[in-house]
C-alpha positions in Angstrom: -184.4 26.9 -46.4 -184.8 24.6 -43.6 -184.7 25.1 -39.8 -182.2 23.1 -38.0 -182.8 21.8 -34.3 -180.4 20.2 -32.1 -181.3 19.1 -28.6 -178.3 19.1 -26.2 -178.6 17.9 -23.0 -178.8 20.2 -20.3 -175.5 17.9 -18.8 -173.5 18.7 -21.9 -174.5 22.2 -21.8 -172.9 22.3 -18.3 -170.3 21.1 -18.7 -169.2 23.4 -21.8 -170.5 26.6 -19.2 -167.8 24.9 -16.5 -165.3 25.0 -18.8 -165.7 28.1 -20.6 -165.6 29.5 -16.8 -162.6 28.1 -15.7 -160.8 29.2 -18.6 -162.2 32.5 -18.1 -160.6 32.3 -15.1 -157.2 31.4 -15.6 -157.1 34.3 -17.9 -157.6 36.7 -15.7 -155.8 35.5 -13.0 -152.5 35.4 -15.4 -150.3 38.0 -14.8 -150.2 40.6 -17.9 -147.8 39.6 -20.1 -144.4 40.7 -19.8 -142.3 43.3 -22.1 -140.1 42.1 -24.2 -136.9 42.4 -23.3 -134.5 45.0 -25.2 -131.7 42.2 -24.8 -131.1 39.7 -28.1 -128.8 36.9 -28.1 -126.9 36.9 -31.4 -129.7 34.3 -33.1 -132.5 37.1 -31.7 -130.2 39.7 -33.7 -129.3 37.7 -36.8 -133.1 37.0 -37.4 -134.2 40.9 -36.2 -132.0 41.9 -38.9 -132.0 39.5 -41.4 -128.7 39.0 -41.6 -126.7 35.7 -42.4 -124.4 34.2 -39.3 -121.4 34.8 -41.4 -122.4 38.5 -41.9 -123.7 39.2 -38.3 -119.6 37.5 -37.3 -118.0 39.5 -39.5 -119.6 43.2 -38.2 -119.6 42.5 -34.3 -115.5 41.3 -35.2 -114.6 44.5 -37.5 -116.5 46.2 -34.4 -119.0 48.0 -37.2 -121.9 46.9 -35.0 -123.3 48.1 -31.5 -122.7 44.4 -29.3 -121.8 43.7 -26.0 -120.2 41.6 -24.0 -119.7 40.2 -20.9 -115.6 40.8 -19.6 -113.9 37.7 -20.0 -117.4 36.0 -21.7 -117.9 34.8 -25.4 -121.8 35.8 -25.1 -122.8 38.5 -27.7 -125.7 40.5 -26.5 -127.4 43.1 -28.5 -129.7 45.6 -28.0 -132.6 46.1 -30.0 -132.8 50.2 -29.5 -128.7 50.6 -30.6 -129.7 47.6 -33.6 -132.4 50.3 -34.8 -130.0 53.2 -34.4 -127.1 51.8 -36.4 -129.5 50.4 -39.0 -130.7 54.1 -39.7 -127.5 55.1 -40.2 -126.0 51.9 -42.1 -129.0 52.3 -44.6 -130.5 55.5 -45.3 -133.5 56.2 -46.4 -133.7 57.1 -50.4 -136.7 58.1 -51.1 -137.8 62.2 -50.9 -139.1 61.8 -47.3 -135.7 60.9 -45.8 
């Protein structure tokens, strides 16, 4: 096996330390990233719950669902706590454990 030198030039080497600095800082001068919010829209929820559009309609209009929205509005909002709740419910566990 053979040893492999490379010579980099002490300008080239500064520059990568500059860098590797400033990034250093922008991440720690970023704010922590936020929590997701408990809100979905009704795309959020479709895809949450891997449900069609057509399927997703047709519970939040029979009312089977937990949704909200707004008085007066066409806005479906859902919240990802009540989605986990009614899930549970809507499909039991069949296995011993449950």
């Amino acid at each position: 096996m053979t040893d492999l030198i490379l010579a980099i030039p002490d300008q080239l080497l500064e520059q990568f330390a500059q860098q590797i600095a400033a990034q250093l800082r922008r991440q720690t001068d970023d704010p922590a990233p936020a929590a997701p919010s408990p809100w979905l829209t009704f795309e959020q929820a479709r895809e949450y719950l891997g449900f069609s559009r057509d399927t997703l309609y047709k519970l939040t209009a029979a009312k089977t669902i937990p949704v909200r929205k707004k008085h007066h509005g066409q806005v479906l909002r859902f919240r990802r706590d009540e989605l986990d709740q009614w899930m549970q419910t809507q499909y039991p566990r069949l296995d011993r454990l449950g």
